[in-house]
C-alpha positions, 0 to 999 in steps of 0.5 A: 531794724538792722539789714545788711543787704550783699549784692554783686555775687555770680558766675565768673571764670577764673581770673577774673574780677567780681565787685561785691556790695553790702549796704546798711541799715539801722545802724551806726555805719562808720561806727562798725568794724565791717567784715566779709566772710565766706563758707564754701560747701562742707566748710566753716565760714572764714574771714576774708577781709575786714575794716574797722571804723579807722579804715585799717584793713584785714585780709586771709592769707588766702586772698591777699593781694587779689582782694580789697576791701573798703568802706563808703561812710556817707553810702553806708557801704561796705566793698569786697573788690576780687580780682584774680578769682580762683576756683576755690574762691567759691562760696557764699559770701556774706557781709559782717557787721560788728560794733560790740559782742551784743551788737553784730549782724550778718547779711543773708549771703551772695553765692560766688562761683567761679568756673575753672 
């Protein structure tokens, strides 16, 4: 059974810096393209950032250079570290992960708000 569990969501002002986590189970990790996605209220979910299985990485105009993602193979992780949070920022923010069309997953969300 694939899970993909998010943590590290909450409250923060703008500003400032929040770390989120995605751990997987049941499948190949380091075999995944992994992806952090968002969908604000009254919008379509959007990629944020992405790292493929070689460690390229992938990011949304909106957050480059305020946001990293990265990958920890033997933890079987995936990061989204976001610094310098803006307002619009705000969402549910969900891990992705993807080895073929047949063979993706998606976490069950962690909601990031952040207050101006």
């Amino acid at each position: 059974q694939v899970q993909l569990v998010e943590s590290g969501g909450g409250l923060v002002q703008a500003g400032g810096s929040l770390r989120l986590s995605c751990a997987a189970s049941g499948i190949i990790f380091s075999a995944n393209t992994m992806a952090w996605y968002r969908q604000a209220r009254g919008k379509q979910r959007e990629l944020v950032a992405a790292i493929t299985s070689g460690g390229a990485t992938n990011y949304a105009d909106s957050v480059k250079g305020r946001f990293t993602v990265s990958r920890d193979n033997a933890k079987n992780t995936v990061y989204l570290q976001m610094d310098s949070l803006k307002p619009e920022d705000t969402a549910v923010y969900y891990c992705h992960a993807y080895l073929a069309p047949w063979a993706n997953y998606w976490g069950q969300g962690t909601q990031v708000t952040v207050s101006s």
